[in-house]
C-alpha positions in Angstrom: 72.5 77.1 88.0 69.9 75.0 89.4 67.2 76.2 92.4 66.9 73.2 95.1 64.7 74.0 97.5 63.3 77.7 98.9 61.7 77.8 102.4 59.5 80.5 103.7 58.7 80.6 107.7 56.5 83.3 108.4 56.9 85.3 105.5 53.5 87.2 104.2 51.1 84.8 104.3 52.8 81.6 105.1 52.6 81.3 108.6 55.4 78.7 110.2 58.0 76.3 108.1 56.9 75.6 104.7 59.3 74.0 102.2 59.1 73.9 98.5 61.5 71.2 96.6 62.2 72.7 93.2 64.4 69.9 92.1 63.7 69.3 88.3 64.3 65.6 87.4 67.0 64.5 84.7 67.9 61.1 85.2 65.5 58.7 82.9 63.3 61.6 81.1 63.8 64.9 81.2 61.4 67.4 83.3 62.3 70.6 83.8 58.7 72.1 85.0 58.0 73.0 88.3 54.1 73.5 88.8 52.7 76.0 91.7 49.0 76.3 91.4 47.3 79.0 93.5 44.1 81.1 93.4 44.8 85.3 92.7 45.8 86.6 96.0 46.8 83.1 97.1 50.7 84.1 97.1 52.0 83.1 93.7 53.7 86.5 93.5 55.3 86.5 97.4 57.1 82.9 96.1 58.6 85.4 93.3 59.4 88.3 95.3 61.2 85.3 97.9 63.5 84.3 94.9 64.6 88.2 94.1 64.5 89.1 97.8 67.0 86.1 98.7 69.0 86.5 96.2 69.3 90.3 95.8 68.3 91.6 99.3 68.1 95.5 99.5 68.7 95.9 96.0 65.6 92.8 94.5 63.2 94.4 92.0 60.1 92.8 94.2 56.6 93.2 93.0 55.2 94.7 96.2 57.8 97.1 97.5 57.1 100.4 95.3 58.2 103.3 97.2 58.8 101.3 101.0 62.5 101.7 102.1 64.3 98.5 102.6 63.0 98.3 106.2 59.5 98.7 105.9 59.4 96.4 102.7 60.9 93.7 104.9 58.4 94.7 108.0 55.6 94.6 105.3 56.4 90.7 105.0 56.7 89.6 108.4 53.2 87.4 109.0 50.9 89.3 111.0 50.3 86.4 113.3 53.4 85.9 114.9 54.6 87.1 118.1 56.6 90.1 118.4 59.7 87.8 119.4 60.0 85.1 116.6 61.1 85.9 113.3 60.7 86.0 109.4 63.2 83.9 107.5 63.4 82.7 103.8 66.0 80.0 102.5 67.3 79.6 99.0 69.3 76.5 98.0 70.6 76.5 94.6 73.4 74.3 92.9 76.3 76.4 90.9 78.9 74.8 89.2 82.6 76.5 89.8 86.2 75.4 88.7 84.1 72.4 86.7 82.6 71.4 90.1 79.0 71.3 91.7 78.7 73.1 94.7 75.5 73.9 96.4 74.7 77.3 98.3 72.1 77.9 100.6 71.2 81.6 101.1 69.5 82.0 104.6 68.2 85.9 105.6 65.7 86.5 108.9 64.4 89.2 110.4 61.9 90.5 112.8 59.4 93.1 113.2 61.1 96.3 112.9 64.3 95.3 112.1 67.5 96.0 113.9 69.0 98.8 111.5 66.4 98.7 108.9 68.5 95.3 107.7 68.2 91.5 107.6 70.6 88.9 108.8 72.2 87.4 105.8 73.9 84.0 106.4 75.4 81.8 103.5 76.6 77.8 103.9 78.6 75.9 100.9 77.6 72.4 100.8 75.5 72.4 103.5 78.4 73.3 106.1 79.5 76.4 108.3 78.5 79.7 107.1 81.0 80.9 105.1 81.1 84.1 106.7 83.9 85.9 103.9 81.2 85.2 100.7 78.5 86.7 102.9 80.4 89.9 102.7 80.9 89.9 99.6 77.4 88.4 98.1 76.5 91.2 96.1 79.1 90.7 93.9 79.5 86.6 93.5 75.1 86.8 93.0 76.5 89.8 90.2 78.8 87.2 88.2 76.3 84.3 88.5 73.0 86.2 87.9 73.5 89.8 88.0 70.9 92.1 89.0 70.3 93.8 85.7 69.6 90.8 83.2 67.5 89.0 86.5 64.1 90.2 84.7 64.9 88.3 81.5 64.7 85.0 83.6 62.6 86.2 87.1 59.8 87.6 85.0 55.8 87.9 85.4 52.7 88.3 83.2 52.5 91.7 83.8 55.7 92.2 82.9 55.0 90.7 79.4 51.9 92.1 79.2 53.4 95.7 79.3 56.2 94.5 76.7 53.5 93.2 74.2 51.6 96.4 74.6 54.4 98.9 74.2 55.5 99.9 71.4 59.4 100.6 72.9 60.8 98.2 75.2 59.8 99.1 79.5 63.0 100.5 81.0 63.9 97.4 83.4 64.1 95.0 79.9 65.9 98.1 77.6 68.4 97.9 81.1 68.8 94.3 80.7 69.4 94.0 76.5 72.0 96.8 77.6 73.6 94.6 80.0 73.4 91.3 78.1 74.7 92.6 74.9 77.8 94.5 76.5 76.6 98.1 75.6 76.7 99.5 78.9 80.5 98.7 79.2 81.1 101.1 76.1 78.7 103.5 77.9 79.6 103.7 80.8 83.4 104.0 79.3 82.2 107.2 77.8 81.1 108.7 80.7 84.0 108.0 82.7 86.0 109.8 79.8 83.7 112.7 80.3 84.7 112.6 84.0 88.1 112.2 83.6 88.4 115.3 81.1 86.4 117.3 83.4 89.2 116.3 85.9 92.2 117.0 84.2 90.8 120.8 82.7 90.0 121.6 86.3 93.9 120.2 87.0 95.2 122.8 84.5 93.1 125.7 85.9 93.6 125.5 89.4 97.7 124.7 89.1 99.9 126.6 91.3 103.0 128.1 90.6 106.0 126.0 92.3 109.7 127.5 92.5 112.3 127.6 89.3 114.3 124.5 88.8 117.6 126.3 88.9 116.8 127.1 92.2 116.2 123.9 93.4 119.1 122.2 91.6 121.6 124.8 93.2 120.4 123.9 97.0 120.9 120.5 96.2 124.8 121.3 94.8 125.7 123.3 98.1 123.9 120.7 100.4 125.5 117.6 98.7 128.9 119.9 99.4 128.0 119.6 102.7 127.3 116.2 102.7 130.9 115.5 101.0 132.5 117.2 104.1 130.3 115.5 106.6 131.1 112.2 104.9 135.0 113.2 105.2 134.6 113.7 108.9 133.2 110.5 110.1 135.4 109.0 107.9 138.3 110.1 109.7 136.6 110.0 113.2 135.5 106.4 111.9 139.7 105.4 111.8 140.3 107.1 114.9 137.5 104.6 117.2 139.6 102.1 115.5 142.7 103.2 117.0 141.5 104.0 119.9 139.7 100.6 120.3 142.8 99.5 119.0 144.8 100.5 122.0 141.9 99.5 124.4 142.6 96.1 123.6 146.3 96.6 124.0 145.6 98.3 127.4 143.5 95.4 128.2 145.8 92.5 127.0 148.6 94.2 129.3 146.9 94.4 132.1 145.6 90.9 132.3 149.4 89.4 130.9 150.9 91.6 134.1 149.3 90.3 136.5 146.5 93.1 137.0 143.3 90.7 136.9 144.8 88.4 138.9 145.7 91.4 141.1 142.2 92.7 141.4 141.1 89.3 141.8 143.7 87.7 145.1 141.1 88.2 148.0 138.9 86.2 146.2 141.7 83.3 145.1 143.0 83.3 148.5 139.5 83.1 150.5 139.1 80.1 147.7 142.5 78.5 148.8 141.7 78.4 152.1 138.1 76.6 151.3 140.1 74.2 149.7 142.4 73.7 152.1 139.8 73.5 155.1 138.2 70.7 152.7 141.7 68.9 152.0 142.1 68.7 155.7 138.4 67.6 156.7 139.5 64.6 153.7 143.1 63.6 155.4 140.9 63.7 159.2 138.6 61.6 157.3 141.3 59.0 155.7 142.9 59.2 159.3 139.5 57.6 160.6 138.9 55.1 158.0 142.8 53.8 159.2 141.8 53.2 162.6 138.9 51.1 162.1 139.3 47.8 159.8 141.2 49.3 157.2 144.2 48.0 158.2 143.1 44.5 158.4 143.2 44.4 154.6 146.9 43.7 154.3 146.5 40.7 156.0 143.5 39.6 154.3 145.0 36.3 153.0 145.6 34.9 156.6 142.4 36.1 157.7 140.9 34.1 155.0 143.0 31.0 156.2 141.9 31.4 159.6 138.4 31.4 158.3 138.8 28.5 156.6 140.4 26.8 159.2 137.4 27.5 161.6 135.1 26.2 159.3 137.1 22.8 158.9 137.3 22.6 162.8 133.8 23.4 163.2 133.2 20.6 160.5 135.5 18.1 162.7 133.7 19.2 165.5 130.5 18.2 164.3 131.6 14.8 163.3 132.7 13.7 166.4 129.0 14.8 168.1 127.3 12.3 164.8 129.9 9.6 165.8 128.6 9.3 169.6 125.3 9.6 168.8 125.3 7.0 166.4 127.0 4.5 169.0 124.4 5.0 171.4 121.4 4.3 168.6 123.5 1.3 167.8 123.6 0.1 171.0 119.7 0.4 170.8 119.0 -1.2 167.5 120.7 -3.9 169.3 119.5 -4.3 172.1 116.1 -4.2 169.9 116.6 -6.6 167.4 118.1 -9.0 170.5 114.2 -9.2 171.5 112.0 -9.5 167.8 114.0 -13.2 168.2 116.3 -13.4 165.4 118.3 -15.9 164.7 121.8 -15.1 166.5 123.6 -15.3 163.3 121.8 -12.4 162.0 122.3 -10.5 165.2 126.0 -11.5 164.9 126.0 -10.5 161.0 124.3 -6.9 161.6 126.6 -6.3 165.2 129.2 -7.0 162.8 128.3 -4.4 159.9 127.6 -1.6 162.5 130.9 -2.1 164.2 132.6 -2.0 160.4 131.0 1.0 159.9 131.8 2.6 163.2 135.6 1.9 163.1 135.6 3.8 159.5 133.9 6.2 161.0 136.6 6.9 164.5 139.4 5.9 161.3 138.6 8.9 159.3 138.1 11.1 162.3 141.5 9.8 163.5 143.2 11.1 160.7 142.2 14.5 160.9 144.5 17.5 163.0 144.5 18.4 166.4 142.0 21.7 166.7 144.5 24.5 167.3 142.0 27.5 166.4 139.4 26.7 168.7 137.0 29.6 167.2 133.1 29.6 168.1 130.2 30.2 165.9 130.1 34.2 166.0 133.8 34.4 165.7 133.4 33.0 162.9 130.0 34.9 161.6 132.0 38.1 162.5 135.3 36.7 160.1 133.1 36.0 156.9 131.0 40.2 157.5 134.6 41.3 157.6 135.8 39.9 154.5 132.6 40.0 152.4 131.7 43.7 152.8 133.2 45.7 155.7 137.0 45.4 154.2 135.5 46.0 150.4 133.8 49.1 151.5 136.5 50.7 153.4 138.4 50.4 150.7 136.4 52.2 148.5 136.2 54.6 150.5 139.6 55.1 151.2 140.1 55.0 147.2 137.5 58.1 147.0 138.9 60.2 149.7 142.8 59.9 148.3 141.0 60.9 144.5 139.5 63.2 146.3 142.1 64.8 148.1 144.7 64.9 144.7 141.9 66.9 143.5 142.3 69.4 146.3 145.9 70.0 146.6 146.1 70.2 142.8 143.4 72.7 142.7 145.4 74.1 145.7 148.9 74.4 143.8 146.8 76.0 140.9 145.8 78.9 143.1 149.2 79.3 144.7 150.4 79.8 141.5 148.0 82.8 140.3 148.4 84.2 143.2 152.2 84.2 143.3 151.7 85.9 139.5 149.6 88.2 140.6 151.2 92.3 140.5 152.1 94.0 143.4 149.0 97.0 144.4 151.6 100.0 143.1 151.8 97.7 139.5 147.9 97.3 139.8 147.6 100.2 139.6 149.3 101.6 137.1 148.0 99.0 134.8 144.6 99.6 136.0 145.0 103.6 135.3 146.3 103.0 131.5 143.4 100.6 131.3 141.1 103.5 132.1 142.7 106.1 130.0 142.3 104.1 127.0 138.4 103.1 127.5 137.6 106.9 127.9 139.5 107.9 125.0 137.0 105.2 123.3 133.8 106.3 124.3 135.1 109.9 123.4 136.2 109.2 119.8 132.3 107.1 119.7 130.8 110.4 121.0 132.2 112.2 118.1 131.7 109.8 115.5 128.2 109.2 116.2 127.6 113.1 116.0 129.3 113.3 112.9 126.9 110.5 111.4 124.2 112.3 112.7 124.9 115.1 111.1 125.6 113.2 107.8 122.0 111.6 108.1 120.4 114.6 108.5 122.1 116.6 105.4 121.0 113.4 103.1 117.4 113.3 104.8 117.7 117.1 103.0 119.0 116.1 100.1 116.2 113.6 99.6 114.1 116.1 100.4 115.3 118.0 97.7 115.2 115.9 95.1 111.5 115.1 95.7 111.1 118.7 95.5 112.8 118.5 92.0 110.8 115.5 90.8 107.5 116.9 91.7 108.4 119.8 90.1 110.0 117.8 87.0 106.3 115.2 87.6 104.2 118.3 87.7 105.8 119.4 84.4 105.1 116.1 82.8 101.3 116.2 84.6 100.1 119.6 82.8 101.7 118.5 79.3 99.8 115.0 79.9 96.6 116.1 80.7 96.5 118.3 77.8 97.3 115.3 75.9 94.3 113.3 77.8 92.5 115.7 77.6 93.0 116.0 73.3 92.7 112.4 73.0 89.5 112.0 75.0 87.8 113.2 72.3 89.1 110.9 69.4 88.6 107.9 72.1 84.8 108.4 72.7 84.4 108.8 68.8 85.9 105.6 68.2 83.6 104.2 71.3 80.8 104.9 69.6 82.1 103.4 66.3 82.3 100.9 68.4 79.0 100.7 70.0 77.6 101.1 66.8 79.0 98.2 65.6 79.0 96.0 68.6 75.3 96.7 68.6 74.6 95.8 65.0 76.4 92.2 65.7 74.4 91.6 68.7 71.3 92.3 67.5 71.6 90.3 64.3 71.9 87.3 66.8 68.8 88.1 68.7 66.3 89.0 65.5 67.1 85.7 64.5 66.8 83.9 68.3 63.8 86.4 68.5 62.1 85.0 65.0 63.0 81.2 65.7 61.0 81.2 69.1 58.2 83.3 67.2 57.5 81.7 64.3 58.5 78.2 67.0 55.3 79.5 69.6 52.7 80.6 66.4 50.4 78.0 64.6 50.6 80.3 62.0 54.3 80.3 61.0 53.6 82.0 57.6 52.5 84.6 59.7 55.7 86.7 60.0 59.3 86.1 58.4 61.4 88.0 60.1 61.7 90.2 63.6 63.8 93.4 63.1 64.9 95.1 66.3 65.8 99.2 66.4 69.3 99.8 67.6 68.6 102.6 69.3 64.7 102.1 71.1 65.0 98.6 70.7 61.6 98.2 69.5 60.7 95.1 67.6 59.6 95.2 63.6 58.0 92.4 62.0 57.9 91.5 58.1 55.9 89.1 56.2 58.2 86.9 53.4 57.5 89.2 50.7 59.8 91.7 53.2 56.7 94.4 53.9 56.4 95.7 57.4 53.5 93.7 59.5 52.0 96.7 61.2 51.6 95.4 65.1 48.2 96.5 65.9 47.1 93.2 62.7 48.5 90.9 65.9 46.2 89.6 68.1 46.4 90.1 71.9 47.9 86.6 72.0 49.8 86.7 69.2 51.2 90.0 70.7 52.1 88.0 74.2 53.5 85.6 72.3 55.8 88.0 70.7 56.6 89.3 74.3 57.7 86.0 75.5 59.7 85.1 72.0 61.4 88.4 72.7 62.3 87.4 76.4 63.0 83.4 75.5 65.5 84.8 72.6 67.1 87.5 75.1 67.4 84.2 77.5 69.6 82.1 74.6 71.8 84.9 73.9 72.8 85.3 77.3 74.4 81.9 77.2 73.6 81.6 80.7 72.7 78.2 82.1 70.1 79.8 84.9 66.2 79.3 85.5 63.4 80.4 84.3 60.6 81.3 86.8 57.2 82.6 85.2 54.3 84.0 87.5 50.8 84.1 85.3 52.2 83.0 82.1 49.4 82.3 80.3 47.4 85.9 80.5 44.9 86.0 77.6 46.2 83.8 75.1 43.3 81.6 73.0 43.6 77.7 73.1 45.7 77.0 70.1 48.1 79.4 71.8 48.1 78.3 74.8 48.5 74.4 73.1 51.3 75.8 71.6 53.0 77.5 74.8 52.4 74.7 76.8 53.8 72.1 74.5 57.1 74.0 72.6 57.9 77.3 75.0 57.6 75.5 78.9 59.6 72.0 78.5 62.4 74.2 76.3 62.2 77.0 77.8 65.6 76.1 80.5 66.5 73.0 82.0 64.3 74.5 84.8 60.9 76.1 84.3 59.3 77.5 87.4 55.3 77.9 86.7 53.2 80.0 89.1 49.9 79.4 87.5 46.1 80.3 88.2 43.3 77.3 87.3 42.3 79.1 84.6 45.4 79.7 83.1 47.2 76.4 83.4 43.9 74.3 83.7 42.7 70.7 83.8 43.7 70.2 79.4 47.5 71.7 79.5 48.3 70.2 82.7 47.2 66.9 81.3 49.1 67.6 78.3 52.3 68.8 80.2 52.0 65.2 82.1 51.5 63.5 78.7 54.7 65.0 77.5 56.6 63.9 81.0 57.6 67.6 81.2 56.5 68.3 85.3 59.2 67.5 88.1 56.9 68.8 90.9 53.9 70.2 91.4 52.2 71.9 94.5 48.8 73.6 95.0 48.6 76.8 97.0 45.8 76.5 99.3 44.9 79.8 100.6 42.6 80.1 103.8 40.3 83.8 103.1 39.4 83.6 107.2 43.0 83.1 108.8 44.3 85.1 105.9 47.3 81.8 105.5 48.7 80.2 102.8 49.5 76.6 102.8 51.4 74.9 100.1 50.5 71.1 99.5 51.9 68.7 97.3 50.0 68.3 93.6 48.1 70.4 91.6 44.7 71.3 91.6 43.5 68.0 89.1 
């Protein structure tokens, strides 16, 4: 788990947008430190309680709440400045990895002065997309199997915090809660109470059990009603066959009177008003071929000869036409003549072309010579009106003719069709007769259904009983079983819990062999006396922390300094940290408290760039001043840093990039 970037608009004392990027920086070097400078009262602690209260909401373990309920805590952090209308928000972006993938969420909650319901508006996006509206409903529990609420102090933690753990002699109760939760103990705790719930349960079972009715009575109602049930069963079986034969001869009934003649009976008005149509069309069809007879129709038997006679007005019209040419072609000889006579040529070429016209006009009345007499003698339109009634009106009245006879086969067979049904058809006293039986038999149907639909009902309802029963007779049988099982539970309750607590035991020793010795490597790691103390003992049951020199004598805690006492605090939380196995942040607020130089050397250089892959530092000047900020630069350890410029007059908190040197 990596934090990315938190953003605080109008939230205590930083009034609009303000954006911190808490990337650390991995690629070339590694540099896991992110710096914060800020004065006391400067809002080093409100960038803490922003981390819990974004990730934890209602339930965040913030600094400043103390008594407040949920929704005067968050109306305590509104910016006094603002208007009434706009709103607090705080962002959290942080990168997760799941399913052996990065994803990043951004947590987003806003609010107003005097919240709606006491509440915030809690919005989460995945990869920087739509809110993903089903994990904001069920945050509480994917922040619980990421960074759960209980162990959040071992990695959220302040100076206060480990000034009270150097200065105790026990453990406070938020960090005994948390070695609880990170070792596993709670699980085998809070199994033992649950047993002690359960047992309670199950006595009170046994004590308040009523008395239910005797088995033999039960089993004999369930003989006399499953009796009754044979019977019933008996009865629609036999009513079952009898709708079988009744539908039987329904069908027979029905068969009958359609073979006889009866549908076709109950049908002849209608097949005669439908002959009649099709009669009435048939004739409108022979009126309409009767028409198509007197027009051109007939013409097309003689089609060949009228083709002929077309032809034969053409060739005349042709002949006709040629005999016009020939005399107007004289008469332009005559001309040309009579022309050429005066441009004075010679008279042999006069003579030669008189000659070649005259040749070509006797070929000319030769070939017209040869051709027949007109006999025909038809004009122009005769002949226009010849070629419309051979190319189309002829065509089409045959087609048409064509249609109507299909059309009127169609009719008279449909015609002979319904002459025939209704010949078939039964006489109104046969009708009858067959319509009667027909009758009979569909009533004696719907009877025999009556009954056998009564008699299933009646079956149905004495099996709903007999289900009934046997329910009652394996409650009665369960209820038996119940009071001789929770007696058992109730005996074996007692040998569980003691072998819990073996268990505890046990699961307690283990786990706190690891931490003494991650407890003593990041102690005698943060002293610059590392002969000082050999080993760090912790107490199974107040979880207080024993030190021993090499020789193996107790080191009474009051020899430690106060630094060497903080020291212990934070090798206590660091080794509670590498336990977890948890790949999450560290965020410290005043880590440096009252520790000497070579201390502070020594927590600068081997706790902060170790401590995670990222360290969060929310420092003072004097506590992280001009020399270990130097030193943490020499050492490439510092990702970012920002300065917390707080404003005493507009009561505001500005946060600029770099430190204060």
């Amino acid at each position: 788990m990596i934090f990315l970037e938190l953003i605080l608009e109008n939230f205590g004392p930083y009034l609009g947008r303000q954006a911190i990027n808490l990337r650390p920086e991995t690629n070339d070097s590694t540099r896991p430190i992110i710096l914060l400078g800020g004065m006391n009262g400067g809002g080093k602690t409100t960038l803490m309680d922003a981390i819990r209260l974004t990730l934890y909401g209602s339930r965040a373990q913030c600094s400043t709440r103390g008594n407040l309920s949920y929704s005067d805590f968050l109306n305590q952090c509104v910016n006094r400045n603002i208007l009434p209308t706009e709103k607090s928000r705080i962002e959290l972006a942080f990168e997760a990895v799941e399913d052996d993938k990065p994803r990043i969420i951004r947590i987003i909650r806003y609010w107003t002065k005097e919240p709606k319901d006491g509440k915030d508006t809690l919005c989460i996006l995945v990869d920087e997309e739509w809110p993903d509206i089903a994990l904001a409903n069920t945050w509480d529990d994917y922040i619980e199997n990421l960074l759960p609420l209980g162990i959040s102090n071992l990695f959220l933690f302040d100076g206060e915090q480990v000034k009270a753990l150097a200065e105790l002699e026990t453990p406070p109760l938020l960090v005994v809660s948390a070695i609880k939760s990170l070792l596993g103990l709670e699980l085998a705790e809070r199994l033992s109470t649950d047993l002690d719930i359960l047992a309670s349960r199950k006595r009170r079972d046994i004590t308040n059990q009523k008395v239910i009715e005797t088995l033999d009575k039960i089993e004999t109602k369930l003989i006399e009603q499953k009796a009754k049930l044979e019977i019933a069963s008996q009865d629609v079986d036999t009513l079952e066959s009898q709708v079988k034969d009744a539908e039987k001869q329904q069908q027979l009934a029905s068969d009958k009177f359609v073979s006889e003649g009866g549908k076709l009976a109950s049908e002849r008005s209608q097949l005669e008003a439908q002959s009649e149509t099709l009669i009435e069309q048939a004739n409108q069809v022979r009126q309409e071929m009767r028409d198509l007879a007197a027009g051109v129709l007939p013409l097309s038997l003689i089609s060949p000869l009228l083709e002929q006679a077309k032809f034969q007005a053409e060739q005349e019209q042709k002949q006709h036409q040629a005999k016009l040419t020939r005399d107007v072609l004289k008469e332009r000889d005559v001309r040309l003549i009579q022309y050429i006579k005066k441009i004075s040529l010679t008279p042999k070429r006069v003579n030669q072309i008189q000659s070649f016209l005259e040749s070509e006009n006797q070929e000319l009345d030769q070939e017209i010579a040869a051709q027949e007499e007109p006999w025909l003698l038809a004009d122009e339109p005769a002949i226009t009106r010849l070629e419309t009634l051979l190319k189309y009106e002829l065509s089409t009245a045959q087609k048409n003719a064509q249609s109507q006879r299909e059309r009127l086969q169609t009719l008279e067979t449909d015609i002979d069709a319904l002459d025939r049904q209704i010949a078939t058809a039964a006489s109104p006293e046969a009708y009858n007769a067959l319509k009667q039986a027909f009758t009979d038999a569909q009533n004696q149907v719907i009877k025999v259904k009556a009954a056998y639909e009564n008699a299933s009902r009646r079956c149905d309802e004495i099996d709903r009983q007999i289900r009934e029963t046997k329910k009652e007779l394996e409650t009665y049988a369960d209820e038996t079983i119940k009071l001789n099982n929770n007696q058992h539970i109730i005996n074996s309750i007692a040998k569980v819990q003691t072998t819990l607590e073996l268990f505890r035991e046990k699961l307690t020793l283990k786990k706190l062999n690891k931490l003494e010795i991650e407890v003593t490597e990041c102690f005698r790691y943060l002293l610059h006396k590392s002969d000082l103390v050999h080993r760090v003992a912790i107490d199974t049951q107040s979880f207080s922390l024993s030190l021993y020199d090499p020789e193996g004598q107790p080191i009474p805690k009051h020899r430690l300094s106060a630094g060497e006492k903080q020291l212990l605090a934070i090798s206590f939380l660091w080794g509670l940290a590498r336990v977890s196995g948890r790949h999450l942040p560290v965020a410290i607020d005043t880590p440096l408290g009252r520790l000497d130089s070579s201390h502070r050397s020594n927590l600068v250089e081997r706790y902060f760039p170790t401590a995670s892959h990222q360290v969060i530092l929310l420092s003072t000047d004097t506590e992280i001043g001009e020399t270990e900020v130097k030193r943490l630069r020499e050492l490439d350890a510092i990702a970012q840093e920002y300065c917390l410029n707080y404003d005493p007059k507009e009561r505001q908190t500005v946060v600029e990039a770099g430190y204060f040197w």
